[in-house]
C-alpha positions as CSV (number, residue, x, y, z in Angstrom):
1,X,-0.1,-8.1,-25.4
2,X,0.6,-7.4,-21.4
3,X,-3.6,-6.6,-21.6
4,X,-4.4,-10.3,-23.6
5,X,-1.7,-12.1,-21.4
6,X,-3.3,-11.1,-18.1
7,X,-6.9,-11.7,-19.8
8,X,-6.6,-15.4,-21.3
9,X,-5.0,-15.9,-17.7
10,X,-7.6,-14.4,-15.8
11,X,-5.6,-11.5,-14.8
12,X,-3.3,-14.0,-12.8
13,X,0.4,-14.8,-13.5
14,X,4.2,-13.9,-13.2
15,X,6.3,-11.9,-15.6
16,X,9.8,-12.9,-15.3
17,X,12.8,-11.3,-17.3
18,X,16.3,-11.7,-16.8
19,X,17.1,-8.5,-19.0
20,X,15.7,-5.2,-17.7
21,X,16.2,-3.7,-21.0
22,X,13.5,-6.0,-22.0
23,X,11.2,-4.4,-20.4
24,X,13.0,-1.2,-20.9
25,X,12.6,-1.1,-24.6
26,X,8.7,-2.0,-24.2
27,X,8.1,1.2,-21.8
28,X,10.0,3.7,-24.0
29,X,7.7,2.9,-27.2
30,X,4.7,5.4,-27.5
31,X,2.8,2.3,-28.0
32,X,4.4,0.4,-25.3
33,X,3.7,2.3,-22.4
34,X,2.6,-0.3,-19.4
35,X,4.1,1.8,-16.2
36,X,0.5,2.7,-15.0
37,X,-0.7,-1.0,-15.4
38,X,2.2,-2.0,-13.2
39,X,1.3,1.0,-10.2
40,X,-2.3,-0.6,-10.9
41,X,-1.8,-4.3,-10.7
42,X,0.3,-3.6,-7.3
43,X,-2.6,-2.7,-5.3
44,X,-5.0,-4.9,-8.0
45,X,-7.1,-2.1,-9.4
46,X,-9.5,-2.7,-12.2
47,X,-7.4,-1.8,-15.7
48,X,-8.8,-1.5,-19.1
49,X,-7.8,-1.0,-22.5
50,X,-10.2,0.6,-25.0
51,X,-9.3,0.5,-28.5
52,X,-11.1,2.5,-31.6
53,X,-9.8,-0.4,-34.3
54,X,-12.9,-3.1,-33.9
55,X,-14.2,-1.0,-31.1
56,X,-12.2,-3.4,-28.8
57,X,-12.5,-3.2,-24.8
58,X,-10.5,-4.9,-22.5
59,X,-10.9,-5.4,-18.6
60,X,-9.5,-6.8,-16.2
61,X,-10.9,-6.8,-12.5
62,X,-8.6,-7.5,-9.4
63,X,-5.4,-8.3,-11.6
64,X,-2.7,-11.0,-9.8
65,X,0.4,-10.8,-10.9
66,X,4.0,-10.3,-9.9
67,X,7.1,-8.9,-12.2
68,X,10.5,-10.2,-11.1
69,X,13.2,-8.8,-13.1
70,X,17.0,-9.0,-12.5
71,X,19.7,-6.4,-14.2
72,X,22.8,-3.9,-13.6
73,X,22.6,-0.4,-11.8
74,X,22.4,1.3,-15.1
75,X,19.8,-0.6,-16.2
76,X,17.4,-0.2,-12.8
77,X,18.0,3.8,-13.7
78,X,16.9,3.6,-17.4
79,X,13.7,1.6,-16.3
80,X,13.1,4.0,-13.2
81,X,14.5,7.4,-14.6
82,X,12.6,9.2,-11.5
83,X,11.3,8.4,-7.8
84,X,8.9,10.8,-8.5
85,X,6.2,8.7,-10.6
86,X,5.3,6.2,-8.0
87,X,6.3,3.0,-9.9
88,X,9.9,2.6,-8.1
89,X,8.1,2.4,-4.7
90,X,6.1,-0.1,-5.8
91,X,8.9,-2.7,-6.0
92,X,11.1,-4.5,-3.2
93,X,14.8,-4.3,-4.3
94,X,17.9,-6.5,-3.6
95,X,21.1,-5.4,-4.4
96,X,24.7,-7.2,-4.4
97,X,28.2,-6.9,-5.4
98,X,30.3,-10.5,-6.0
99,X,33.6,-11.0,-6.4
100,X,34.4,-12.8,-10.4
101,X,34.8,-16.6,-9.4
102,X,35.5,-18.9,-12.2
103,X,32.1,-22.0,-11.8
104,X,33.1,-25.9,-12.3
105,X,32.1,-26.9,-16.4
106,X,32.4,-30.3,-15.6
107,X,30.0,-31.5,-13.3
108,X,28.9,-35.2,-12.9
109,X,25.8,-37.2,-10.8
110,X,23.1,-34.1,-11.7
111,X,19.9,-36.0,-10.7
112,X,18.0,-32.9,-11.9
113,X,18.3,-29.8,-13.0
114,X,17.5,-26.4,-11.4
115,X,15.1,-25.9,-14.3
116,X,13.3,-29.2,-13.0
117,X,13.0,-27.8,-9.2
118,X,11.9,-24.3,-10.3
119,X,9.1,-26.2,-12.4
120,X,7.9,-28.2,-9.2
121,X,7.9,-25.2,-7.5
122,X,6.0,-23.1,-9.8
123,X,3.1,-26.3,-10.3
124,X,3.1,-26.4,-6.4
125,X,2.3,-22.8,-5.7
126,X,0.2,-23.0,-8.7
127,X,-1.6,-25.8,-7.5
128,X,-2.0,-23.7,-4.1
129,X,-2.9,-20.4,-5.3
130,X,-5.3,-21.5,-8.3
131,X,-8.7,-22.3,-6.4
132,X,-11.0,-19.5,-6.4
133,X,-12.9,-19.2,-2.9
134,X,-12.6,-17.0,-1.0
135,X,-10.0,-16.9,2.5
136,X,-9.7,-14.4,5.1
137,X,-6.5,-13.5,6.5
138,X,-6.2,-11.2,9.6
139,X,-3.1,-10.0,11.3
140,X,-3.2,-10.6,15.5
141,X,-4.0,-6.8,17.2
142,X,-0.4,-7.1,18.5
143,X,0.7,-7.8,15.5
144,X,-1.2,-5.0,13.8
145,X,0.2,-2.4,16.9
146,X,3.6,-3.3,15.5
147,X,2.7,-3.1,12.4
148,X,1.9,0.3,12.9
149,X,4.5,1.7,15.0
150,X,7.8,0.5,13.4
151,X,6.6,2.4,10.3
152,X,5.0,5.2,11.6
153,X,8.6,5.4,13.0
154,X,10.3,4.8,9.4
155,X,8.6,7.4,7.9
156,X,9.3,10.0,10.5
157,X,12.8,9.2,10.0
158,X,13.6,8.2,6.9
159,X,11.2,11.4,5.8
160,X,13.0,13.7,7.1
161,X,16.9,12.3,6.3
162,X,15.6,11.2,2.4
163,X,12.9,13.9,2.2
164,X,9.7,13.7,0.7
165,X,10.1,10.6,-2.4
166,X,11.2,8.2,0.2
167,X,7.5,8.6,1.9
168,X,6.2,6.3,-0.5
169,X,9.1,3.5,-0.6
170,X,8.1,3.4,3.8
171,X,4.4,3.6,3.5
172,X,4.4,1.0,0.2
173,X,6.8,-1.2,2.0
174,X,4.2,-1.4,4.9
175,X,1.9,-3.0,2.6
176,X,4.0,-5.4,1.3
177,X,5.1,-6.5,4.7
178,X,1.5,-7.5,5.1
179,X,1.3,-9.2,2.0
180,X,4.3,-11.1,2.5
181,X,2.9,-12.3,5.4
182,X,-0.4,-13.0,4.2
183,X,1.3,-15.3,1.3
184,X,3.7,-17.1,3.8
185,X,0.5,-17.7,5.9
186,X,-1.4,-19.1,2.9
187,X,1.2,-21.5,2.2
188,X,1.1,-22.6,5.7
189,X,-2.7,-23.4,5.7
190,X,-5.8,-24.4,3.5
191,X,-8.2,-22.7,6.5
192,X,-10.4,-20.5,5.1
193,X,-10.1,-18.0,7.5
194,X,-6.4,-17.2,8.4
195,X,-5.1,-15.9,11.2
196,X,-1.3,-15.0,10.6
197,X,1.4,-16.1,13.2
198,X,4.1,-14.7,14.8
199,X,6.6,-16.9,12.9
200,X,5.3,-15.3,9.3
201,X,5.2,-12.0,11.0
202,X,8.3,-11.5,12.3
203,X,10.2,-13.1,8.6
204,X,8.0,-10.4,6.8
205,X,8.8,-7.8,8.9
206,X,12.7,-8.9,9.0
207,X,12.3,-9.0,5.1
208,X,10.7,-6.2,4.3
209,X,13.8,-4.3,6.4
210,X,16.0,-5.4,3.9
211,X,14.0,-4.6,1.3
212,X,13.5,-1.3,2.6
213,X,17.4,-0.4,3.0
214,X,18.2,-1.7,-0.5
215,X,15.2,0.3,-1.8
216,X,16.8,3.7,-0.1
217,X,20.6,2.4,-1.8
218,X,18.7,2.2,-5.1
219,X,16.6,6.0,-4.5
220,X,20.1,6.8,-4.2
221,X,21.3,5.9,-7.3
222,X,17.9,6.9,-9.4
223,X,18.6,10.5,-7.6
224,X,21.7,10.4,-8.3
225,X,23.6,11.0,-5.1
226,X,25.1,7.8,-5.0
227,X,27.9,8.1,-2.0
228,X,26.4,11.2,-0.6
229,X,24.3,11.6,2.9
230,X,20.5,12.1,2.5
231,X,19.6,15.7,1.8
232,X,18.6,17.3,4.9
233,X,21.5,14.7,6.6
234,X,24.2,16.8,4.4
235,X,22.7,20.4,5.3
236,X,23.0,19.4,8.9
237,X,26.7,18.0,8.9
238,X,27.5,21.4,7.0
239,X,25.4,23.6,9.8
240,X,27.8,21.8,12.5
241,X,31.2,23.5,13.5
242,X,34.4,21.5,13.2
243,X,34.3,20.6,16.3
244,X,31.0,20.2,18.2
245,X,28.8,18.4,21.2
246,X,26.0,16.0,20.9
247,X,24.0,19.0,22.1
248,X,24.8,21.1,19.1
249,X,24.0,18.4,16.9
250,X,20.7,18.2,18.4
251,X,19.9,21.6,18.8
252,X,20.8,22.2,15.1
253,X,19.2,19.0,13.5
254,X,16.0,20.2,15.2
255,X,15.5,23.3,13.1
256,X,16.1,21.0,10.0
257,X,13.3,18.7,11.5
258,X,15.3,15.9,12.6
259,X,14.3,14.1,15.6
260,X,16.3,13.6,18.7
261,X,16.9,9.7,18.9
262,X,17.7,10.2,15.2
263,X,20.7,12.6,15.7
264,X,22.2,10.2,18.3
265,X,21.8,6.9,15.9
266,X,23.3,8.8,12.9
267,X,26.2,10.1,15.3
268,X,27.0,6.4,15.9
269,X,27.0,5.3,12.0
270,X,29.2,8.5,11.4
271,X,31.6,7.5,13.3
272,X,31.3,3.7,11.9
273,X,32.5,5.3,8.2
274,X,34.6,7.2,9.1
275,X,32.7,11.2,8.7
276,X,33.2,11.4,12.4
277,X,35.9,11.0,15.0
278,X,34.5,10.2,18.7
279,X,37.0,12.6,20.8
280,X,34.7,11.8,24.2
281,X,31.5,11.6,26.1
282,X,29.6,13.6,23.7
283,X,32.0,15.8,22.0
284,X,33.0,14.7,18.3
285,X,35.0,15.8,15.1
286,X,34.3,16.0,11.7
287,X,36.8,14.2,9.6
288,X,35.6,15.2,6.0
């Protein structure tokens, strides 16, 4: 039904579930399987269904569509089982505790309901999105520079402190930080040729940082090292002496292939939780 949805709606749309297990359920079936439609869809590859029963053959060019689903820790790690597959990297996670707070039941002068709002909204980015000509959007060459450094820096470090499934999550993130900004651009303007500015730069970039720390948090979880440092991040702390310099931190993070400026920012976020005690200039003491 995901294949006839996407068709009757011209491979266009939103799924939106408030229970992950909803979708969790579908994927397990033999007959349910969508996970490669969904790694597909995200960079809008052609996908097809081809049936013997009525010789049936489906196709869908350039699919559009989003998925937003909300659930519970347990539920993100029975719908993403491994970081391996590609199809966690392919989604932009936000996390959040909250405290239980008891919410008013009697409420009076409600001129309309969030169910109202969310319905304007969806006609008017309907309404924006639906014609079908063509636009060009282009970032700025400065923008594209930075672009290109901040996460050419990312994956260096996040490479080497998550090792190798986090490469995806950084490189994937990089397109969606283009995309965000090529949708807040959109909305900005009906030009057919687009050029993005630094205002919906910079909020896709800020963004997409989030995005990118909560997607680490969740690799965490998936992995199953929930509270623990990164893997190469714990054989280094165990490599260092009770006792050591910012010296022999760097000297033995750089066999384990982590870079310089690396050592002295994790140093400082040590020492912010509590794994480190600063002693002086450059000397420090492991706590745990």
């Amino acid at each position: 039904m995901i294949y006839k949805h996407l068709q009757f709606n011209e491979g266009s749309g939103c799924i939106s579930e408030t229970e992950t297990d909803t979708l969790t359920n579908a994927l397990k079936q033999e007959w349910g399987g969508f996970s490669d439609v969904l790694r597909k869809a995200f960079h809008h590859e052609t996908i097809s269904l081809s049936r013997r029963t009525d010789l049936e053959y489906t196709k869908i060019e350039e699919p559009k569509f989003s998925l937003s689903i909300t659930g519970t820790p347990d539920q993100v790690k029975s719908i993403l089982s491994s970081t391996q597959n590609g199809l966690a990297s392919r989604f932009m996670f936000y996390s959040f505790n909250t405290p239980p707070k008891w919410r008013r039941t009697f409420t009076q002068n409600i001129t309309q309901s969030k169910q109202n709002q969310f319905l304007k909204f969806t006609q008017d980015l309907c309404d924006k999105f639906s014609s079908q000509s063509n636009r060009q959007f282009n970032l700025t060459e400065s923008q594209g520079q930075n672009l290109d450094h901040t996460f050419s820096e990312l994956l260096d470090d996040n490479y080497n402190s998550y090792h190798g499934d986090s490469g995806s999550l950084v490189v994937r993130h990089g397109l969606i930080t283009y995309k965000i900004a090529m949708v807040l651009s959109a909305v900005r303007t009906d030009d057919p040729i687009i050029e993005c500015e630094d205002r919906d730069f910079e909020t896709a970039m800020e963004l997409t940082k989030v995005y990118l720390a909560h997607g680490f948090n969740v690799f965490e979880k998936i992995n199953n090292r929930e509270n623990k440092l990164p893997l190469n991040e714990e054989r280094w702390m165990n490599k260092l002496p009770k006792d050591f310099t910012s010296g022999e931190a760097i000297s033995i993070a750089k066999k384990l292939g982590i870079k310089e400026r690396t050592v002295y920012k994790k140093l400082r976020d040590y020492v912010v939780v509590g794994l480190l005690k600063r002693i002086s200039m450059g000397v420090y003491k492991k706590l745990k």
